[in-house]
mmCIF file of the C-alpha atoms, coordinates in Angstrom:
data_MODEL
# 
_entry.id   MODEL 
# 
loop_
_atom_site.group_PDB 
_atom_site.id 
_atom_site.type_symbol 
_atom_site.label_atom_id 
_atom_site.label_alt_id 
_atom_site.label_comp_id 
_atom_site.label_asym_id 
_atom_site.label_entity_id 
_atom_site.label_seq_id 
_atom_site.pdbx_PDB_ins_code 
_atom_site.Cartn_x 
_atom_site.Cartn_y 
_atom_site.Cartn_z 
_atom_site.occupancy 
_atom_site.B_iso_or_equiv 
_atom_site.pdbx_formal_charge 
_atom_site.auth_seq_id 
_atom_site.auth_comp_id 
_atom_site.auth_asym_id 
_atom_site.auth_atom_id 
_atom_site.pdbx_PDB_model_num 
ATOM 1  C CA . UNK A 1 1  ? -41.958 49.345 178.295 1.00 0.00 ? 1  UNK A CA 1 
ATOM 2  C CA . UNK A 1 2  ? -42.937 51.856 175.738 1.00 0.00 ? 2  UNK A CA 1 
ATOM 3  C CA . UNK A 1 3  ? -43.659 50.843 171.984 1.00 0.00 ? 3  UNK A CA 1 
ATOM 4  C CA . UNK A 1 4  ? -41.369 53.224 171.112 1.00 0.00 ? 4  UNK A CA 1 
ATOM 5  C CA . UNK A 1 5  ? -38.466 51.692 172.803 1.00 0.00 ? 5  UNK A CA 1 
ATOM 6  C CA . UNK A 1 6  ? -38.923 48.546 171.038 1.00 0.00 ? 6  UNK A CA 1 
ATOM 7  C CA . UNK A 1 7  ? -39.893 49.855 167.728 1.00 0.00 ? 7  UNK A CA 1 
ATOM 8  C CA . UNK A 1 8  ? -36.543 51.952 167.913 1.00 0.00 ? 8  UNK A CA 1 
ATOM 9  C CA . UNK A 1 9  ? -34.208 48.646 169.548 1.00 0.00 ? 9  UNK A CA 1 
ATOM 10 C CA . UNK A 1 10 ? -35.386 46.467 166.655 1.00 0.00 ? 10 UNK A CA 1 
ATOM 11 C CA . UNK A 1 11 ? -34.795 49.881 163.910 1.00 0.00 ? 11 UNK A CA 1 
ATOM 12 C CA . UNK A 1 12 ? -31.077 49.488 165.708 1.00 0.00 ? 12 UNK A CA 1 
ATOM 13 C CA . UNK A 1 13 ? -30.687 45.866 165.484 1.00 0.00 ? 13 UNK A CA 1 
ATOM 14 C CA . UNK A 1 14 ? -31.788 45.848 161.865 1.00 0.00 ? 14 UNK A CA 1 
ATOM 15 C CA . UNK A 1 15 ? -29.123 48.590 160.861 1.00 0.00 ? 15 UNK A CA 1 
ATOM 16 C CA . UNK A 1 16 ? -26.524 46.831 162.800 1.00 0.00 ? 16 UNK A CA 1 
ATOM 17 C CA . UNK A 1 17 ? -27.379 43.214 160.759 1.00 0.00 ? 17 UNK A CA 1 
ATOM 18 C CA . UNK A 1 18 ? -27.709 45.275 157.365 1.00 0.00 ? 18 UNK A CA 1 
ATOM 19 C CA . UNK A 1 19 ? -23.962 46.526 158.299 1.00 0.00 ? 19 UNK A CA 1 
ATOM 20 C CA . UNK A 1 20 ? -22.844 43.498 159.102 1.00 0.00 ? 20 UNK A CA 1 
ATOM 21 C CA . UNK A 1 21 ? -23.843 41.797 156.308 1.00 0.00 ? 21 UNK A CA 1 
ATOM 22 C CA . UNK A 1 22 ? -22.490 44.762 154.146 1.00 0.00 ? 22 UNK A CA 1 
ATOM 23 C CA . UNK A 1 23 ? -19.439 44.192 155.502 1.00 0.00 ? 23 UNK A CA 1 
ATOM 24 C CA . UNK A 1 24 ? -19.240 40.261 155.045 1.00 0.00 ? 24 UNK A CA 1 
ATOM 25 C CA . UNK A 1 25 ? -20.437 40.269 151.842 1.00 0.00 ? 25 UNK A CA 1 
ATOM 26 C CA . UNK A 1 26 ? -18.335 42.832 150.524 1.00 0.00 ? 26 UNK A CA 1 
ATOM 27 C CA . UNK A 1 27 ? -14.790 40.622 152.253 1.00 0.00 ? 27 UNK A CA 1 
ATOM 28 C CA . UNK A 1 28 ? -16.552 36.987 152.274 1.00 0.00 ? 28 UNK A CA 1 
ATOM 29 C CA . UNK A 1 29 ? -12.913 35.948 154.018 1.00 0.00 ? 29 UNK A CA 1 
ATOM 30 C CA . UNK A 1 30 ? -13.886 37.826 157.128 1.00 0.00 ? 30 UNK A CA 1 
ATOM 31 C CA . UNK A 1 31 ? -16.844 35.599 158.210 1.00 0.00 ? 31 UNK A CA 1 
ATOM 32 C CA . UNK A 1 32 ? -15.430 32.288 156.804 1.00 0.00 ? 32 UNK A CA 1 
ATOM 33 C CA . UNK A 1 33 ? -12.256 33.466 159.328 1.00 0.00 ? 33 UNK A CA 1 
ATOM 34 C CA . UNK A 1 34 ? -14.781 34.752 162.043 1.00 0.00 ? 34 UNK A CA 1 
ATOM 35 C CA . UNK A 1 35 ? -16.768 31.589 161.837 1.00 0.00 ? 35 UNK A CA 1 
ATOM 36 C CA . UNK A 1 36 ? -13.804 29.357 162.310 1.00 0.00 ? 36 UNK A CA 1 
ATOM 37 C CA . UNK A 1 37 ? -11.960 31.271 165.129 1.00 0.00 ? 37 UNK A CA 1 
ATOM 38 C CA . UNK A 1 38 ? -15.752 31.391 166.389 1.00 0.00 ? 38 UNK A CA 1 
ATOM 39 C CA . UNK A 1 39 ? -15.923 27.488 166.452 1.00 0.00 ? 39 UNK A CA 1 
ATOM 40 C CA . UNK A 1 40 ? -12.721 26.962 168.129 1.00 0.00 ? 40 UNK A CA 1 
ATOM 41 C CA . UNK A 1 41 ? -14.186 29.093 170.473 1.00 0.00 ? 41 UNK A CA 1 
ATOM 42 C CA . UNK A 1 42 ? -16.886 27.365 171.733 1.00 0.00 ? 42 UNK A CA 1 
ATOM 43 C CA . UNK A 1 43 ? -14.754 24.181 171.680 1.00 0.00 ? 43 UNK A CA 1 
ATOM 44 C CA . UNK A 1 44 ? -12.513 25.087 174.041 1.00 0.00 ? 44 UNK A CA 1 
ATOM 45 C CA . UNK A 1 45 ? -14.971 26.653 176.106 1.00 0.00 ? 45 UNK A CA 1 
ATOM 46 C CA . UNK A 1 46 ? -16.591 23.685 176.704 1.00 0.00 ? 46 UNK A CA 1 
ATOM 47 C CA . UNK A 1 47 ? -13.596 21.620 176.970 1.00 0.00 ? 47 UNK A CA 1 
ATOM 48 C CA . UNK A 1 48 ? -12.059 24.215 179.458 1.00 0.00 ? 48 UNK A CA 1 
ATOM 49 C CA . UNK A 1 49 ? -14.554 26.083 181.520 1.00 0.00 ? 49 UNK A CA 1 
ATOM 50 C CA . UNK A 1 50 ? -17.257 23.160 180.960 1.00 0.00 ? 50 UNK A CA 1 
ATOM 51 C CA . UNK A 1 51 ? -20.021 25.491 180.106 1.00 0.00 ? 51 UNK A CA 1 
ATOM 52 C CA . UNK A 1 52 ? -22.150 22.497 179.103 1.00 0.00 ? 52 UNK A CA 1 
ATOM 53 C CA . UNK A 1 53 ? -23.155 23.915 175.562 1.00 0.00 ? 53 UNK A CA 1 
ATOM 54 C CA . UNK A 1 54 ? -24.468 20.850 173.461 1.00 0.00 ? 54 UNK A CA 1 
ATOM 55 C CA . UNK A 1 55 ? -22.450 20.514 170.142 1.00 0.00 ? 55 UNK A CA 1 
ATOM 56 C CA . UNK A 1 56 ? -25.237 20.194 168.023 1.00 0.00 ? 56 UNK A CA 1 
ATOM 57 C CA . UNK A 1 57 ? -26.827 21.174 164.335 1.00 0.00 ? 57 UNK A CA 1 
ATOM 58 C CA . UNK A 1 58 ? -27.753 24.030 165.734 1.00 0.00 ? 58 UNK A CA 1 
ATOM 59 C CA . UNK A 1 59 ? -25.559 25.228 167.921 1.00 0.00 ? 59 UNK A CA 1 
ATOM 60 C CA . UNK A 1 60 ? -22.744 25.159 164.963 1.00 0.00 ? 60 UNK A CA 1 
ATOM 61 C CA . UNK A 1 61 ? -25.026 26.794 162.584 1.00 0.00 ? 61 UNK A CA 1 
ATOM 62 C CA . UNK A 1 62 ? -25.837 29.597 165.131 1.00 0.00 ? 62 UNK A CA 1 
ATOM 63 C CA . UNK A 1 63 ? -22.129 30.029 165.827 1.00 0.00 ? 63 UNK A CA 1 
ATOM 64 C CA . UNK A 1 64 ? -21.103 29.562 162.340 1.00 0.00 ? 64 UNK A CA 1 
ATOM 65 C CA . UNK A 1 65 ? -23.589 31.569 160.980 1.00 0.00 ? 65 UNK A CA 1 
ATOM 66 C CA . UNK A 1 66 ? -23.428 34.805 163.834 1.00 0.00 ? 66 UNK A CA 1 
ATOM 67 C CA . UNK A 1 67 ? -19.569 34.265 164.613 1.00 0.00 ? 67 UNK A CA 1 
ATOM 68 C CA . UNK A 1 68 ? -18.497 35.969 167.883 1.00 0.00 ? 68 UNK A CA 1 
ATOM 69 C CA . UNK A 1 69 ? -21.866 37.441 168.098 1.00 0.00 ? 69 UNK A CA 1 
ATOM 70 C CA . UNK A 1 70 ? -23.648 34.025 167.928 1.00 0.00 ? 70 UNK A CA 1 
ATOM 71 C CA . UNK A 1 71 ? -21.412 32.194 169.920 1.00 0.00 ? 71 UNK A CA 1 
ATOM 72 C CA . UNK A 1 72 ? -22.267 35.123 172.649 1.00 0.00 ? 72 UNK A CA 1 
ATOM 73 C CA . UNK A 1 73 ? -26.110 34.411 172.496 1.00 0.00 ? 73 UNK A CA 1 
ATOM 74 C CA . UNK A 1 74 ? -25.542 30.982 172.704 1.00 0.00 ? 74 UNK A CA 1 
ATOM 75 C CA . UNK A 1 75 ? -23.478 31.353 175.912 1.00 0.00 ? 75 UNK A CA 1 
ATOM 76 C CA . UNK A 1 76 ? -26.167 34.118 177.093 1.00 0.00 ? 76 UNK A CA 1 
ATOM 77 C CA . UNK A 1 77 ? -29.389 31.652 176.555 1.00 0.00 ? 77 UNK A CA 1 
ATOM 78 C CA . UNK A 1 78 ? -27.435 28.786 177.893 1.00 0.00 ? 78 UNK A CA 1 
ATOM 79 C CA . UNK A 1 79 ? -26.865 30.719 181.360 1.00 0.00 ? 79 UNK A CA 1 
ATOM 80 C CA . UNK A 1 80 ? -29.898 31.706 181.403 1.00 0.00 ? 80 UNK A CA 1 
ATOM 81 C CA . UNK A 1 81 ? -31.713 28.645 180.534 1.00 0.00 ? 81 UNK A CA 1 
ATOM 82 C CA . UNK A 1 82 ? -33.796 29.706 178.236 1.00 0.00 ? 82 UNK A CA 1 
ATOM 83 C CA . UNK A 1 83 ? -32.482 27.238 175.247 1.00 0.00 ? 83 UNK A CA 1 
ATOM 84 C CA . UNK A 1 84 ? -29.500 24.863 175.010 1.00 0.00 ? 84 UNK A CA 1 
ATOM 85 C CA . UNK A 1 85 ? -30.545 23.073 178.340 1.00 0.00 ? 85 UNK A CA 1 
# 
């Protein structure tokens, strides 16, 4: 893969965060709301579909922290066994 490519993904990501935390910081009810409904989330997930997600420290804080977004990461590095084993 090219050095550009990456150079340009993580220019992307970064303006995507910076929005995001434009956006939160601006309406601080959005990610306390986000976070919660987040939470839930990966409750019943686990309870339901039995992903096997550890409710840990972490795994809160990621979820908490990232929302919808974070709760998606955790389910992608969980499937793919790269963390949360």
């Amino acid at each position: 893969m090219s050095k550009t490519y990456i150079e340009l993904g993580t220019l992307v990501v970064a303006l995507i965060v910076l929005y995001l935390l434009l956006v939160f910081f601006t309406n601080p009810f959005a990610l306390i709301v986000n976070s919660i409904i987040a939470i839930i989330v990966m409750f019943l997930l686990n309870a339901i579909f039995g992903l096997g997600i550890p409710i840990n420290i972490i795994t809160v804080l990621i979820v908490a922290i990232g929302g919808l977004v974070g709760l998606l990461l955790v389910i992608i590095l969980r499937l793919m066994k790269v963390a949360f084993v």
